[in-house]
N, C-alpha and C positions, 0 to 999 in steps of 0.2 A: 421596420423595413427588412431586417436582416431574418426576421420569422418567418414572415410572407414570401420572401424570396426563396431561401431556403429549406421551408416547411414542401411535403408532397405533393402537388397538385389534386385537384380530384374535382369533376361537375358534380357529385354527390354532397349535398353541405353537410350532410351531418359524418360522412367520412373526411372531409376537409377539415371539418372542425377538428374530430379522432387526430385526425395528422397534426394539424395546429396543436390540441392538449399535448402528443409525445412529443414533437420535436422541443415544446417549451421547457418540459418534464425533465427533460434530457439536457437541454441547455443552462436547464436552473441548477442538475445535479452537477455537471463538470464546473459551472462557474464556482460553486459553494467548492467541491471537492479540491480544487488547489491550493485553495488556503486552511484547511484540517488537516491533521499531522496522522499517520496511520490508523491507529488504535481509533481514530472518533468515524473513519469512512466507512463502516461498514454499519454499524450504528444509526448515525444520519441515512444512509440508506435504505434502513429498515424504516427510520421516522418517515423519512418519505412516503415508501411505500404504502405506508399503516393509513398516509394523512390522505392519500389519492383513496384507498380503501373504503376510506371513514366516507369522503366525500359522494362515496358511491350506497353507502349504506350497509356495506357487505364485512365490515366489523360489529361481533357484539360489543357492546362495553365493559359487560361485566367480564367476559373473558379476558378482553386488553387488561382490564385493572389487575385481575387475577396473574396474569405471565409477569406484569412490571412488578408486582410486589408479593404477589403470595398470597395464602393465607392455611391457616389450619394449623395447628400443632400435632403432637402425637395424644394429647387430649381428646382430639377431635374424633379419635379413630371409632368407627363403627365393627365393635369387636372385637375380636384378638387377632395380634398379628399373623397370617395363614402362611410364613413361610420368613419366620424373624433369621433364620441364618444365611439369607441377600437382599428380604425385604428392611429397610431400617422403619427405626417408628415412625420416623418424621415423616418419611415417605409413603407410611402406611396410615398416616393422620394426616397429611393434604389428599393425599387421595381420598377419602375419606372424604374431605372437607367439599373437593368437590364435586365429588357424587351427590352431595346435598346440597351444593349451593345453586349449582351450573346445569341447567335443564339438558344442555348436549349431552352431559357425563352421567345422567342418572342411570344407575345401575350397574356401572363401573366398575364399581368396589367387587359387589359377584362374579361378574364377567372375569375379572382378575382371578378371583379363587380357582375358577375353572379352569384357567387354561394357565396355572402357575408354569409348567414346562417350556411352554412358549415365550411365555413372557421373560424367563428368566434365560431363555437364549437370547434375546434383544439385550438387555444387562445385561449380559458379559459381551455382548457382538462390540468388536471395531468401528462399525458403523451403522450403531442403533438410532438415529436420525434418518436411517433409510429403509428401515427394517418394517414390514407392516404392521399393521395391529392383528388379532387372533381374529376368524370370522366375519361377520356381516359390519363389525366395530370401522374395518380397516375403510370402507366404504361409508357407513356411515357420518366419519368426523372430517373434516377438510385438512388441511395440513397444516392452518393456522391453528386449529382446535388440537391437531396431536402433537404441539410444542408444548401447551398447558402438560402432555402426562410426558415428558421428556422432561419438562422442569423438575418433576416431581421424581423420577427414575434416572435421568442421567442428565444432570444440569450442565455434566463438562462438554453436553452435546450440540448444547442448545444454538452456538454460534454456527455451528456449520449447518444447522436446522435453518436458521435464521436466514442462510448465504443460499440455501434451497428455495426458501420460500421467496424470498426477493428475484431469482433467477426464473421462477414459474409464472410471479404476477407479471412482471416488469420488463427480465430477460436481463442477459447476461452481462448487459455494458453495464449495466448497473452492480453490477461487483468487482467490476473492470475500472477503478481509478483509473483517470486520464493520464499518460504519461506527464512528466513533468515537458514543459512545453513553453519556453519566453514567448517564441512566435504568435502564440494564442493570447496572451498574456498582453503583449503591446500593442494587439489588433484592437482589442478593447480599452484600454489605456487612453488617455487626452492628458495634453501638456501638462493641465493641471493638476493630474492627478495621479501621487506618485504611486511608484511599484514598491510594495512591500516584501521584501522575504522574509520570513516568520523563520529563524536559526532553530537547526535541533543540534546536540552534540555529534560533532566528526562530518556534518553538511556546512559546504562550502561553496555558496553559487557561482564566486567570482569568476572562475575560470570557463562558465556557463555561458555570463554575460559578457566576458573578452571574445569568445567565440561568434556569440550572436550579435554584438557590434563589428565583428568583421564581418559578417554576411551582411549586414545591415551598412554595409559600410558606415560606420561610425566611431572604429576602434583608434583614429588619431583626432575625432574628438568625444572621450572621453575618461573625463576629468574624475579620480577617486580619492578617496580619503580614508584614514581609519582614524574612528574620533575619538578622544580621549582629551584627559588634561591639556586646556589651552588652545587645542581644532576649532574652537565654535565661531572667532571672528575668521578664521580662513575656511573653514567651510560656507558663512556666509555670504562672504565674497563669491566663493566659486558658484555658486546658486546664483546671486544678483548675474554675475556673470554669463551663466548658462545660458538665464530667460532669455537676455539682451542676444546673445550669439548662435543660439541654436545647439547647443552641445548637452551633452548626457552627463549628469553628475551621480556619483555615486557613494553615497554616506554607509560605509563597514560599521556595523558593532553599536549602534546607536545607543545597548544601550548600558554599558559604560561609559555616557555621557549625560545623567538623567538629570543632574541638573540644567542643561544645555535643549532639554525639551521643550521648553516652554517657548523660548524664542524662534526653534525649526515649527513652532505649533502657528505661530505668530507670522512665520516669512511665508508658512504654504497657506493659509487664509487668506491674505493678503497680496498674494500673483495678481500683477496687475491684467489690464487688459489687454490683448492682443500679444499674448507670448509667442513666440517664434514658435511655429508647430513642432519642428525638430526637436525641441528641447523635454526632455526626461527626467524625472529627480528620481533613481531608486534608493531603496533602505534598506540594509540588514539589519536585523533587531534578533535577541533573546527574548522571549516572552518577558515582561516585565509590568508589573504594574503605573510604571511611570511613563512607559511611551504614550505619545497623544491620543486620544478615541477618535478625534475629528478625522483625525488622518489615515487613521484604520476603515472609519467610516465612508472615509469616501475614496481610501486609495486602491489598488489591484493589491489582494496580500495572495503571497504562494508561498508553500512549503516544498522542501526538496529532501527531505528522506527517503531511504530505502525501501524500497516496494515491502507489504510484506506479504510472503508466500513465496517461496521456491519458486512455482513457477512466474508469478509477476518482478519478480528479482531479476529471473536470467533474461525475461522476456524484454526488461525496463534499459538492459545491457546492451541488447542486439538493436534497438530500438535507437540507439547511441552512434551506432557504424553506419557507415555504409558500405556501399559494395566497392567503393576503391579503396576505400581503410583494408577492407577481408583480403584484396586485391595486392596490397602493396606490399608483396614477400619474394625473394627468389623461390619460397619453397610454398607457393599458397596450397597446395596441399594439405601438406603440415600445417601449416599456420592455421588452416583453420580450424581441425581439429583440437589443435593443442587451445586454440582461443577459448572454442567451446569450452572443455577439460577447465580453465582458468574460469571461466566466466560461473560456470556450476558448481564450482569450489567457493569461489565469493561467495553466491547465494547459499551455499550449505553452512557455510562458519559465520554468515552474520543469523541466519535461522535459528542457530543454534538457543540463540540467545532467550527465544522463546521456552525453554524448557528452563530456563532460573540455572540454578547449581548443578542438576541434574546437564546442560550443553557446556557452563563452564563455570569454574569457581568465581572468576570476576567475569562481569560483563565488559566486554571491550567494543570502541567505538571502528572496526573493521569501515574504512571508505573506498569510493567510488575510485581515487586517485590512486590508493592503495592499489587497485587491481592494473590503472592504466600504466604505472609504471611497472609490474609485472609484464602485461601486455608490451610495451614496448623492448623492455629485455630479450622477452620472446622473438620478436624481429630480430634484433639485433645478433643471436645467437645463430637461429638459424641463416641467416644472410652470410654469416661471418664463417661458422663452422660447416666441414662435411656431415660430420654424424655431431644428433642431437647431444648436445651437454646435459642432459636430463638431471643427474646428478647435481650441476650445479646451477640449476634451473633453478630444481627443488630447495635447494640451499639459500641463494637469494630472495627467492618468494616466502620459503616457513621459516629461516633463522632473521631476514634482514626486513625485509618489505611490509610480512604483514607481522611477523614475530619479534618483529619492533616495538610493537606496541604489547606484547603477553609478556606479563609479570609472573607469571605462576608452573612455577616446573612441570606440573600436571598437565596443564595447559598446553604448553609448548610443547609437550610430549603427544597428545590429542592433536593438536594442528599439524603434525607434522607426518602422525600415523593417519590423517585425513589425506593429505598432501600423497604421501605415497599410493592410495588409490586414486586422486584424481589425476597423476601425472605420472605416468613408467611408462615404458615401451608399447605395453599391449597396448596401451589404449588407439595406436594409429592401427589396429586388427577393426575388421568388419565385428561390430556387434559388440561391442566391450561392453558388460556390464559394472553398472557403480551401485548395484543394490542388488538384495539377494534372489528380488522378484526378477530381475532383467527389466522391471517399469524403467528403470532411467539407463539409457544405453548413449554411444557415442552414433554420432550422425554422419552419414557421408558427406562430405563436402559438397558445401552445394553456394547459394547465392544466399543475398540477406532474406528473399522473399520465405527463401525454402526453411532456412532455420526457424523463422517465426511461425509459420505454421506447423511446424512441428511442434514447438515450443507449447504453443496455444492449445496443442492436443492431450499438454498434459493435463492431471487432477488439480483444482483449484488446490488441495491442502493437501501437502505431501503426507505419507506413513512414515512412520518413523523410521522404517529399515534405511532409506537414503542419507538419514543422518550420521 
């Protein structure tokens, strides 16, 4: 019903249908996507894509087999290397491999000889995933066929190839993970079947769920626990109790409790009939081999990690306010610039983490909470003081708040020389740049609607200069 309602209207069947296949396409992707932890969404998106493809005939196979695994060594090569001080062997024996193997590619190999100049300003270019091919080639191959020779010449490209080619067949929502969202989550949801949260380290949904039981009016009934040694007969109680009364139970950490599995396996199989519709059982759980399959299988599971991309970071942040939160400052002005400034500084030091030892010597678990208690100092200062404390802004946000958690003097020293550009004085000047292109500038104050589309205007995958 919710398809049909939903789905575009149209007297034309076989564009009703069209509308039917996307909106379903679309519905399957956000369902699947809240319970995948970052790193698998972009992935699953491609399998997607690849698997509507297939269904249309417009995948070779031998090409698919070719990008998922390879082939060819430097054995294979047809030759001598024409250009061994940026071509490597390996590179120069799948290419090779598939000028021979792969009827799109025949002739390849020469085509390469000829136009080494060209080809070897893509290799070294920034963004050789957007770069064309030499001549009549660049027309010739589709843009699924020119990730096979980006495998082959710049593998490290291949992902944002990937995030290209998914944004052409499918379009854009589809590299756009759904925000995290309960509301969504409990529209689908039945008494009987609980909400999962899938824990990543430094995600914490509790204070998610307090919130959305106060909108939900439900936050004086419900009942939490965090289980551990001894919880199993009073969390079973509170459950037998929910069903019967209509309240929301909610089991922390499940699974420090794994010998206690088998019997939550046993009480959620067995919900009698006619449960009070009010009543909800959520979980938090760590990936664990011991939590139940039945209950995965048939319950709402989400994850709540940090977006990943610069821009889906800060975008996931504003996403989070509203305009009376932006609203509630003597100085909203200020406040909302300095918000910004805070909210981009998050997104830039948990990104960071992406680059291994090269962003920081230890990886640190930077959270969502971390920022909102910056955020509210920020009130609090400017409400309190005439001129900004910036100074000791900076000080409780890089030495206490998030430098809480950085063990590493290097470290501390980086966060803090981070900190001094996202947070001085200039930055309430028109136009303050945070990177040396001016791509990331401060915004004028405006409403939540106007941040987001600014936000949304940025590059799905930041340069490194922002870092």
């Amino acid at each position: 019903r919710r398809v049909h309602g939903d789905a575009a209207e149209d007297a034309d069947i076989q564009r009703r249908l069209d509308n039917l296949k996307s909106f379903i396409t679309k519905l399957f992707y956000q369902a699947i996507c809240r319970s995948l932890f970052e790193k698998h969404k972009t992935m699953f998106s491609f399998m997607l894509c690849i698997r509507v493809l297939q269904g249309d005939d417009l995948i070779d196979g031998r090409e698919w087999r070719y990008l998922l695994a390879g082939g060819g060594s430097p054995e294979s090569a047809n030759g001598p290397n024409p250009a061994p001080d940026w071509i490597t062997d390996q590179f120069w024996g799948e290419l090779c491999h598939m000028a021979g193997h792969l009827p799109s590619y025949t002739g390849f190999d020469q085509h390469l000889k000829q136009n080494l100049a060209h080809y070897h300003n893509m290799f070294v270019s920034a963004v050789a995933h957007r770069e064309p091919l030499a001549g009549e080639w660049n027309d010739k191959l589709n843009l699924f066929q020119k990730m096979l020779f980006l495998r082959c010449m710049r593998p490290d490209k291949i992902t944002e190839a990937v995030q290209d080619f998914i944004v052409k067949e499918m379009g854009e929502a589809f590299i756009q993970p759904p925000p995290f969202d309960l509301a969504t989550s409990y529209k689908d949801s039945t008494p009987g079947s609980p909400l999962v949260f899938v824990l990543s380290p430094g995600a914490d949904p509790f204070d998610d769920l307090l919130k959305f039981a106060e909108t939900m009016r439900m936050n004086k009934r419900l009942q939490f626990i965090s289980l551990g040694q001894g919880q199993g007969p009073k969390s079973e109680r509170m459950i037998r109790d929910g069903l019967e009364h209509g309240v929301w139970v909610l089991l922390q950490n499940c699974h420090l409790a794994t010998s206690w599995m088998p019997t939550l396996e046993r009480l959620v199989e067995t919900f009698p009939e006619g449960i009070n519709p009010a009543f909800r059982l959520w979980l938090t759980s760590m990936p664990t081999p011991h939590f139940p399959v039945s209950i995965l299988q048939n319950g709402i599971k989400m994850t709540n990690e940090p977006p990943k991309g610069l821009r889906n970071n800060v975008l996931r942040s504003y996403l989070s306010f509203t305009d009376d939160f932006m609203d509630d400052s003597k100085r909203p002005t200020d406040f909302k610039k300095l918000l910004f400034c805070l909210c981009l500084f998050h997104a830039t030091i948990q990104e960071r983490r992406r680059f291994g030892p090269l962003g920081w010597n230890i990886l640190y678990e930077f959270t969502t909470p971390d920022l909102m208690v910056c955020i509210k100092q920020l009130q609090h200062f400017l409400d309190v003081y005439a001129e900004i404390p910036f100074v000791v802004i900076r000080f409780l946000t890089g030495q206490i708040n998030y430098g809480g958690r950085v063990t590493d003097d290097w470290d501390r020293r980086l966060l803090m020389t981070m900190l001094d550009v996202c947070l001085n004085e200039e930055v309430l000047l028109v136009d303050y740049a945070f990177s040396p292109s001016g791509a990331y500038r401060t915004l004028e104050p405006g409403n939540r609607a106007y941040y987001l589309e600014h936000i949304r205007e940025w590059p799905l995958n930041a340069q490194p200069e922002v870092f």
